[in-house]
N, C-alpha and C positions, 0 to 999 in steps of 0.2 A: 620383525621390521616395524610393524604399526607402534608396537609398543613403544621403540625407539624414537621412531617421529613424536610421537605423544611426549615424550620427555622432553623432546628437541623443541617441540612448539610450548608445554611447559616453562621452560629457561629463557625462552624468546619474550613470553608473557610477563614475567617478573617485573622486569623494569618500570612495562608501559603501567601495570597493576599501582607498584610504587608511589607511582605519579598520582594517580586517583585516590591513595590514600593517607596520602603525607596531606591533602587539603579536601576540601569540600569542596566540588565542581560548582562553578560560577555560572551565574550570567553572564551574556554577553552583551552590553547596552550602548550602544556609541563607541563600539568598538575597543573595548572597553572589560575587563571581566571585573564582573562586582558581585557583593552577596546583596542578599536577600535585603528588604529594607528593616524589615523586624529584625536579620537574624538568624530565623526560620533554616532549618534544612530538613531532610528525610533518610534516611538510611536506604542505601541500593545492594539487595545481596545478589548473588549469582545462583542459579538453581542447579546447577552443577551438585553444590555439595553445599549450599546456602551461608556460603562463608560471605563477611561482609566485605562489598570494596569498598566505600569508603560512601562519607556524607555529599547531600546535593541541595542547594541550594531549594527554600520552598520558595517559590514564589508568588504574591500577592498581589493586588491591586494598583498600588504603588508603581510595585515593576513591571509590570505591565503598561502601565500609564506613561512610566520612562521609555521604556523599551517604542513602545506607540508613537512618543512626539517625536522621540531618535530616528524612526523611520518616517514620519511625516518631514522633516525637516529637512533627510538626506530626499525626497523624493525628487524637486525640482532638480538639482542638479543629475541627477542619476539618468531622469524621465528623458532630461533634455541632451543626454551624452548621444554623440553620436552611435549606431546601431554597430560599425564596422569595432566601436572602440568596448562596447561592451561583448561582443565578440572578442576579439583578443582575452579578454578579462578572460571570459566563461573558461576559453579552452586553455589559459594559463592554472586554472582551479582544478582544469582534469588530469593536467600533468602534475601537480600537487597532488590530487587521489592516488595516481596512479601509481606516484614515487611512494606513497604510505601506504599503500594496498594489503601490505603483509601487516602491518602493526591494525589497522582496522578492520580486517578479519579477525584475528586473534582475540583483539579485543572485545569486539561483538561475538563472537560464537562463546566467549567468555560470562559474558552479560546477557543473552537471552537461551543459551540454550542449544543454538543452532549451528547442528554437524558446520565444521570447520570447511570442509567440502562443499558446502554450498556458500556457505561466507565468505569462501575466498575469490568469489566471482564478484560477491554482491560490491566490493569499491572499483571492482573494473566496467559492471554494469552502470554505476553511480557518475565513473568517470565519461561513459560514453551518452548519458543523457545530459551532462555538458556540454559536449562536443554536439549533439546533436540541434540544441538547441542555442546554440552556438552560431551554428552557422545557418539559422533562421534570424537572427536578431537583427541584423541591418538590411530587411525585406518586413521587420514585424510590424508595422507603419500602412504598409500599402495596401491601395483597397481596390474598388473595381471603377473603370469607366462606366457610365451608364446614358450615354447622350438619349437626347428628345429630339423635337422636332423643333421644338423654338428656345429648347433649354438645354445646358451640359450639365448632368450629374455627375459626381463620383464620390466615390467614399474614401474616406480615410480611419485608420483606427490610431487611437491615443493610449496611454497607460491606464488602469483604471484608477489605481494610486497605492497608497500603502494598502499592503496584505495579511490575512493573518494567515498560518500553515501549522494545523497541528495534526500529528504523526502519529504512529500506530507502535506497539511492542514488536510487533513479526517483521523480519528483515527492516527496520529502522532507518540506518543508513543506505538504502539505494531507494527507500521511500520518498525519505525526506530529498533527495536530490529528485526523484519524478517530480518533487512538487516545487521546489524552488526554483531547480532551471529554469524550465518556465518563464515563472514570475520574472527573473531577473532578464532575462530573455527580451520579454516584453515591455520591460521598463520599468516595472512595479520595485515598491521596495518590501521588506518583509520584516514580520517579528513571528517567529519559531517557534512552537510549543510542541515539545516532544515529550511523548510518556513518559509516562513516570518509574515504568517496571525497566526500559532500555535507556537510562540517558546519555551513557558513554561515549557512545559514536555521536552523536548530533553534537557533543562538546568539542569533539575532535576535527568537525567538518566546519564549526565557521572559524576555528583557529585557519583549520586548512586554506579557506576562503581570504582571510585580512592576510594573512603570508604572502596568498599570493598577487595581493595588492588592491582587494575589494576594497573598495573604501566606508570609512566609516559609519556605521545609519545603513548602511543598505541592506543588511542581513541583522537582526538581532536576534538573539535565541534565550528564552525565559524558560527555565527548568522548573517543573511545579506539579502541584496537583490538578487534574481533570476541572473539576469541578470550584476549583477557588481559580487558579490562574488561565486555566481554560475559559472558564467565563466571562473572568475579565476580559480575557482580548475579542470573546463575541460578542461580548457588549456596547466596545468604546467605540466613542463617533470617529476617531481617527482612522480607523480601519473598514476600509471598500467593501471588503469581502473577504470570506472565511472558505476557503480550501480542506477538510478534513477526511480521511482515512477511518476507520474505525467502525463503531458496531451503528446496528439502524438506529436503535433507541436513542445512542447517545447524538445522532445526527439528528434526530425529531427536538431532540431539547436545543442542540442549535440552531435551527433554524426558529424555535420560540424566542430564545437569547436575543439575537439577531433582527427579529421581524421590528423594534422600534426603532432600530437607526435603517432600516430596507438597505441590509447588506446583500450581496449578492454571494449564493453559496455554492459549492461544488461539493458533493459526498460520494467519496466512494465507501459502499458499505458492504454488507454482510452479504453471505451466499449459500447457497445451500445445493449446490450445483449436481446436475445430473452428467453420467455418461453412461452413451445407450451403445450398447453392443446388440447388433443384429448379426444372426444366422450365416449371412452373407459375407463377415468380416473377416481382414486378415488378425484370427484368433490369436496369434504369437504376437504381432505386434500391438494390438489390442490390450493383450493381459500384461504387458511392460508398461503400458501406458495408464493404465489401470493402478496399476500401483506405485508406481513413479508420483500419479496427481493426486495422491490420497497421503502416502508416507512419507514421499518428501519435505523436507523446511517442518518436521514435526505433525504434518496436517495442518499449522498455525500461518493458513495462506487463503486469501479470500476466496480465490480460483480453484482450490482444493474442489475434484470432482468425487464428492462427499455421498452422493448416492448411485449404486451401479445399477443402472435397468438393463437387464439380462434376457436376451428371446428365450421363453422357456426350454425351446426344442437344446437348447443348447448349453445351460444352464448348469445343471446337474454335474457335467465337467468341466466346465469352466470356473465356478465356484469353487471346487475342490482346486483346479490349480493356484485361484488366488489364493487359497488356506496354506496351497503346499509354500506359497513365495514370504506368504507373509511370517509364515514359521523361520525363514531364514533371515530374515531382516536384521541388521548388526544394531543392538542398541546399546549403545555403551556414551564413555566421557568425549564431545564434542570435539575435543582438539588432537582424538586420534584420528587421524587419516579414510580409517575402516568404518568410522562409526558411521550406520546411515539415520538411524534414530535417535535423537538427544533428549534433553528434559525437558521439559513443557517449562513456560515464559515462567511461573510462581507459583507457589502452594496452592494459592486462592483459584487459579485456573488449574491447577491440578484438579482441584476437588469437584469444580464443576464438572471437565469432562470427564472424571471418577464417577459422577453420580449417575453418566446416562447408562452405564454397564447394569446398576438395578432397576432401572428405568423400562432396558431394554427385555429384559426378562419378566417385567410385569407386564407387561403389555403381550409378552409372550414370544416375541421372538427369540433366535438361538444365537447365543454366544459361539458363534463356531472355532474360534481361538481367541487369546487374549482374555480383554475383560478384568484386568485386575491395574494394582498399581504395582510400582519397579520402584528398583532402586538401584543403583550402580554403587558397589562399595559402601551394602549400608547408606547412602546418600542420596541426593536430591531429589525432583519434583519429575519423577519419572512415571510412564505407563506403559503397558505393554501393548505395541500394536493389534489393534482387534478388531473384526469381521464379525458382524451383524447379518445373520441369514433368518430365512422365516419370516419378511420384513414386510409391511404393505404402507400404503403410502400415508393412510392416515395414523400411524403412529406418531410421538414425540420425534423417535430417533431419525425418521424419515423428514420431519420437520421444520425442527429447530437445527442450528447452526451450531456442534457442538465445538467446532475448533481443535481437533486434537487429531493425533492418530489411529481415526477410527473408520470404518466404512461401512455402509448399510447395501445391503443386497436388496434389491427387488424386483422380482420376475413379471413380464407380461408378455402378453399372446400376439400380438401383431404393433403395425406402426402406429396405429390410432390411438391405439393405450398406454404406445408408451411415451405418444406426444402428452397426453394426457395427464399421468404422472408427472413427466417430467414438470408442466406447466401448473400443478396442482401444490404448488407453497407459494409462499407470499414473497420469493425472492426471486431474480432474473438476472442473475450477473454472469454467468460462463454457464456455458453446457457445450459437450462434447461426442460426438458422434463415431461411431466404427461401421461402416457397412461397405462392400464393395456395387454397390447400387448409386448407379450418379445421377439418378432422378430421384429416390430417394431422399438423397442428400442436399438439391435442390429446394425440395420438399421440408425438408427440417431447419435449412438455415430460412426458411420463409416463415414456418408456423412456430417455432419453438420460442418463446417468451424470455428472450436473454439479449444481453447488450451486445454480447460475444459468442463466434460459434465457432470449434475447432473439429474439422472434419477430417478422418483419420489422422488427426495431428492431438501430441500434448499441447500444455500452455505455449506457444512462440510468438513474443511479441518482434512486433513488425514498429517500429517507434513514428511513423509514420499516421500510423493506421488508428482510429477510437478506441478508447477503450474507458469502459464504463457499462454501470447494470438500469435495467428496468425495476420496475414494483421498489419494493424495500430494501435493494440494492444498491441505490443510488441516485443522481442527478448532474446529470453534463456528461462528459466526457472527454480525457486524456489526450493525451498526444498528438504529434503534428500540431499543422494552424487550426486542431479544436483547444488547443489550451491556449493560445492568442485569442480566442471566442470568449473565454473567461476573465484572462488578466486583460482586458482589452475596452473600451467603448466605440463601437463604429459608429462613425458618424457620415451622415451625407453632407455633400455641400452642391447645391444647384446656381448655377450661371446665366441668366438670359442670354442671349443673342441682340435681342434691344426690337424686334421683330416683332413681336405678339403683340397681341392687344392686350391691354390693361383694364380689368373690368371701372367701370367709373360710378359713383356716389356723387349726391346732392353736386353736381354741375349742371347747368344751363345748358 
């Protein structure tokens, strides 16, 4: 039966394939699809089996700079639409995902990699951070009363103006909509920059958007390299603020970019996330969860709880279960149904999280499965899921961010050490708790050095709720009226009474 599906989503793919390589994907600039201004394109393969889909536009300085005045220009009218009418918009763009949902899964689990299974959620996830933020936009304005005694304060919040949003390879399309709702949400307008290893889906999503009657200038999207086209848009004075996804490094050199026009920046970055299983925990649901937030999405997920801290007493079998689950893990071609493990985003990160396999072994811990590289059919940019045991906390493995499907084990004796561990890397974005102890757990959502704490729960975003890291992890935070705190300037406005006194100068 899986086979069959695979065929079925196969023949499904064709068409939309087609389309991406009868031409080289465009800009989108004033509404508008153009190439490159040199010319310029890049070749996009699929790690599937590294066959090419087709050219993409590079983009440069230039188009960036068009793209830029495009959304400078739509800003006034957009800033100043009514809140009720850009709502209508939003949730008219979700019913547009939602009606494409099947061809933007396909196509993305296509182009990065990523089990079909999980991509076929990510345009219904995508769809409902429109909606969500949707029905915030004609409230995104208000602020608080604040009276005196002789004066009436209140605030009010405004756009902050055009934006830039550049996106990440790992689940692309429901990124890139975290970050743009939002904005549009809030009144800003925006220019796109999405990776360069996935640009399929974000080509797909502001067609999605002008269909469905965005207007012109308000969304543009520039396909390009990191470091040429990405810099341009964190350079240019047109652009308020830079919204970016991605690794820390590359967030340190933005915020360099940036600091001479005093852009304002939001990063969500790298992670290196703990989950601490105690003694006291419900172990079944524990070791589901365990490997759920490690092997899922590839491991190529910020939130990935990439280090297990294990109470020793309990250790020794709980280990071996994870060994016995991760030996069963379906790694095969993405757009079977069964598959739970796909290819890593590209060779070039292939290799990376290939290298910490001898990494991990110099340093001396034990490969307890896995450890090597895969292939599906002689092809792509695969590895085999693999469990690092013997681990302690000052190794490489324990502390760098490898990104892949891999997990490091490391045992300690009580809570204090393993608050300890946990807060001993330079990252603070998600960590994860098991214990049946509700003081405890009190206790760890208080000390524990992360933006986000999930206590006997996997990842569950709540869209409501912050979401962002500490240390090297990041700066600000997502969702709800925290992402109106970003796209946003509040301002006061104070009113006398006519009552007070006036202090008085040079009068008789």
């Amino acid at each position: 039966m899986s086979q069959e599906s695979l065929e079925e989503n196969l023949r499904k793919l064709q068409p939309l394939l087609k389309e991406f390589a009868a031409q080289p994907i465009q800009h989108c600039i004033n509404g508008e699809a153009v190439a490159s201004a040199d010319g310029g394109t890049f070749s996009n393969h699929s790690p599937i089996d590294e066959s090419i889909i087709g050219e993409v536009a590079a983009g440069n300085v230039d188009d960036i700079d068009k793209a830029c005045r495009a959304a400078e220009e739509a800003f006034v009218s957009w800033a100043s639409m009514a809140g009720k009418q850009r709502r209508d918009l939003l949730h008219a763009i979700a019913d547009a995902i939602e009606a494409n949902a099947e061809s933007i899964a396909l196509v993305e689990s296509w182009d990065t990699g990523q089990p079909l299974r999980f991509m076929s959620k990510a345009a219904i996830r995508g769809a409902e951070n429109y909606r969500f933020f949707a029905d915030m936009a004609p409230n995104a304005r208000n602020g608080l009363s604040l009276p005196a005694q002789h004066h009436m304060n209140y605030s009010v919040r405004q756009p902050i103006g055009p934006v830039g949003i550049i996106t990440p390879w790992n689940t692309p399309f429901m990124l890139s909509t975290w970050k743009i709702a939002p904005a549009l949400a809030a009144g800003c307008t925006v220019v796109h920059k999405p990776a360069e290893w996935s640009p399929c889906s974000a080509s797909m999503l502001v067609k999605i958007m002008l269909d469905a009657g965005l207007p012109k200038g308000v969304v543009n999207t520039v396909q390009g390299i990191g470091e040429v086209a990405g810099k341009a848009l964190t350079e240019h004075a047109a652009i308020k603020a830079i919204a970016f996804v991605g690794e820390s490094r590359t967030g340190s050199e933005i915020m360099k970019q940036g600091a001479a026009t005093l852009k304002r920046v939001h990063f969500e970055l790298g992670g290196k996330n703990p989950v601490i299983v105690f003694d006291d925990a419900d172990l079944d649901r524990a070791l589901d969860a365990v490997i759920f937030m490690i092997y899922s999405l590839n491991g190529e997920r910020c939130t990935s709880s990439s280090r297990l801290l294990i109470q020793k007493g309990i250790a020794g079998e709980f280990i071996e279960c994870v060994k016995e689950r991760v030996a069963k893990l379906k790694l095969g071609h993405p757009l079977n149904p069964a598959t739970e493990v796909g290819p890593l985003i590209h060779e070039k990160h292939r290799e990376k999280v290939a290298s910490y396999f001898d990494i991990a072994q110099q340093e001396g811990a034990n490969i307890a499965i896995g450890g090597s590289k895969a292939a599906f059919e002689g092809k792509g940019c695969f590895v085999e899921p693999t469990l690092f045991t013997n681990a302690n906390n000052s190794m490489r493995i324990a502390q760098e961010e490898i990104f892949g499907p891999v997990l490091t084990a490391i045992e300690f004796e009580d809570e204090k050490e393993a608050i300890a561990i946990a807060n001993g890397v330079n990252y603070g974005l998600a960590a994860y708790v098991w214990t049946g102890d509700a003081g405890r757990s009190i206790r760890l959502g208080r000390d524990l050095d992360a933006g986000m704490i999930w206590i006997n729960s996997e990842n569950n975003r709540h869209l409501p709720s912050p979401f962002g890291g500490m240390k090297a992890s990041g700066i600000g935070r997502d969702g709800g009226d925290y992402s109106f705190d970003f796209y946003m300037e509040t301002k006061n406005v104070c009113i006398a009474t006519n009552n007070h006194s006036v202090p008085k100068l040079a009068k008789n």
